[in-house]
N, C-alpha and C positions, 0 to 999 in steps of 0.2 A: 783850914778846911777840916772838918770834924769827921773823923773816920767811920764812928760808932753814932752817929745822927740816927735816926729813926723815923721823920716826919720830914716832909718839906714845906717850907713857908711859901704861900703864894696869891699876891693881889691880881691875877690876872683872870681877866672876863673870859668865859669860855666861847662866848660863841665865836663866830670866825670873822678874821677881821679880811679886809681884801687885800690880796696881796700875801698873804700867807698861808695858800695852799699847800705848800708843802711842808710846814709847821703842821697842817691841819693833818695832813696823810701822816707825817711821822707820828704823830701824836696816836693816832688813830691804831698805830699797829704796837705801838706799845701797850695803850688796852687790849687791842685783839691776845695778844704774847700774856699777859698779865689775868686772864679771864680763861683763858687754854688750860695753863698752870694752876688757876683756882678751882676749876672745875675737876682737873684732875686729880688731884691732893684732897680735894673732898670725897672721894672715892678710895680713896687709900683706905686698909685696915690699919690698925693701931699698929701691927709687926710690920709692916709695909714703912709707915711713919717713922718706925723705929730703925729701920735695917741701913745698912750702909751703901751709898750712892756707889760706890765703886768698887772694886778691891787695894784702889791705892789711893781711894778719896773716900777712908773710911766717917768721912761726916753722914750724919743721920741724915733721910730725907727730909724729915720737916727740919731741920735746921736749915738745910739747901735752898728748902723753900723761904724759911725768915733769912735767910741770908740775901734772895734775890730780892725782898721785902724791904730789907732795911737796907740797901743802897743806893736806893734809887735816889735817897737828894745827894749824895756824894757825887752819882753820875751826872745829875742836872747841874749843880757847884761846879763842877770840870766842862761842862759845856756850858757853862754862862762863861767864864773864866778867858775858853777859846773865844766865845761869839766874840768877846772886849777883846780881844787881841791879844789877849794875857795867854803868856809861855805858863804850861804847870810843869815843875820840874821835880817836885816834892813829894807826886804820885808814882811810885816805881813798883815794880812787881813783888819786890821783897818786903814792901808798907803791904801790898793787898796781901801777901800770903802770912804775912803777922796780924795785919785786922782780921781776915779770916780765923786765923787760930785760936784768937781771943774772943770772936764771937759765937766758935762751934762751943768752947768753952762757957760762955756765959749762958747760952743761949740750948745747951744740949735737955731742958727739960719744956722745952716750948709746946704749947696747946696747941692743935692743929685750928681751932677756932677762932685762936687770937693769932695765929700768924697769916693765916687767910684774910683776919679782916686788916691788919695790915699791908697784906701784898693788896687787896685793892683797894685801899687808904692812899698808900703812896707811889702808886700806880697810876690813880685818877689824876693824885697832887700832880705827879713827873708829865702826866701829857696835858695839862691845863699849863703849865710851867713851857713845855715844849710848843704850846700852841702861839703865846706870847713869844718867841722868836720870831725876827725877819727875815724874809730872805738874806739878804745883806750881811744880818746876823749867822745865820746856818753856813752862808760862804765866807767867813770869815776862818782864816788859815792863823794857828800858832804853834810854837813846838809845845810835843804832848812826852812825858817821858815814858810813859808805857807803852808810847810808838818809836821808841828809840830814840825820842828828840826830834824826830820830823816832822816839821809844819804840818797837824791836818786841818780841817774844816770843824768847826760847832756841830755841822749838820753828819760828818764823820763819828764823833766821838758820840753822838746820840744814838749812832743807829747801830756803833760797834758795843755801845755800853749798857743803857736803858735800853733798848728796843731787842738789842739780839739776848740780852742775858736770859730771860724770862722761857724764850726757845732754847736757847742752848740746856738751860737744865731740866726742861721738861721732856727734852729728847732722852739725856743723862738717869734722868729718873723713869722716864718706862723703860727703858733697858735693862736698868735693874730690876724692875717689879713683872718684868715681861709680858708686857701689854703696852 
C-alpha cells in the first residue's frame, strides 16, 4: 500500500447500479465533504493558505488541504482491503503520523490551484471507487490496526476515513481562519 499515492485508479461506471444505495449515499457525501473544503480554500487569502492549522498542528492550511487531497486512494486501498476480508495491520498511527511529516515536508510549498484540483480529482476518483462497492462488500468486517485491531466493516472504514476526513479539517481550518 503506497503511502504517498496521489491519484486513484478506477474502472468503475458511475452511474448506480441497483442494490447499492448505500455505496450511492456514501459516495455522495464524500463529494458533498470534498466540494465544502474546495470551495472554502478557494476563499482563503494567500496568509490564510500560509498560516498554521493549529497551535500544535503547526502544518500550513493548504498542505492540510493536499493532505486530505492526496489520501483518499490510501483510504479507498484500506477499504477495498476490508470489503475482501483482508486484516490491514501495517496501517498504525505512527506510519500516518510519519506519512504525514513527510508530506507537510514535501508538500510545504503547494499552489492552492493545484491542490484544489486535486482535492476534486481524487475526491470524484474515491466516490466513483466507493460507488462500485456492495452492500455485501460495505458489511464485510476485518481487523483494522488504526481501530486497535477490531473487526470493522468496509463501509466503517469509508465513512471514518474518506468521507469524515474532508469535514473534520474543514471544521479545523475555519477555526483557525475564524470563519
Amino acid at each position: 500500500m503506497s503511502a504517498t499515492a496521489t491519484t486513484i485508479e478506477s474502472n468503475t461506471d458511475q452511474q448506480e447500479i441497483p442494490g447499492h444505495r448505500r455505496a450511492e449515499a456514501l459516495a455522495d457525501r464524500i463529494e458533498q465533504g470534498a466540494a465544502l473544503l474546495a470551495a472554502f480554500a478557494e476563499q482563503l487569502s494567500e496568509a490564510e493558505w500560509a498560516m498554521p492549522v493549529t497551535a500544535t498542528d503547526r502544518r500550513p492550511i493548504g498542505v492540510i488541504v493536499h493532505h486530505v487531497a492526496s489520501v483518499y486512494p490510501v483510504e479507498i486501498e484500506v477499504a477495498r482491503a476490508i470489503a475482501g476480508g483482508n486484516a490491514v495491520t501495517e496501517v498504525t498511527w505512527e506510519a500516518v503520523a510519519d506519512m504525514n511529516a513527510k508530506h507537510a515536508l514535501e508538500q510545504s510549498a503547494t499552489s492552492k490551484a493545484d491542490t484544489i484540483e486535486l482535492l476534486r480529482r481524487n475526491s470524484r476518483t474515491a466516490a466513483t471507487a466507493v460507488r462500485a462497492f456492495t452492500d455485501a462488500e460495505l458489511d464485510q468486517a476485518a481487523p483494522f490496526s488504526l481501530s486497535f485491531g477490531a473487526p470493522v466493516t468496509a463501509q466503517f472504514v469509508i465513512e471514518d476515513h474518506a468521507l469524515r476526513h474532508s469535514w473534520h479539517h474543514l471544521a479545523r481550518i475555519r477555526k483557525a481562519v475564524g470563519r
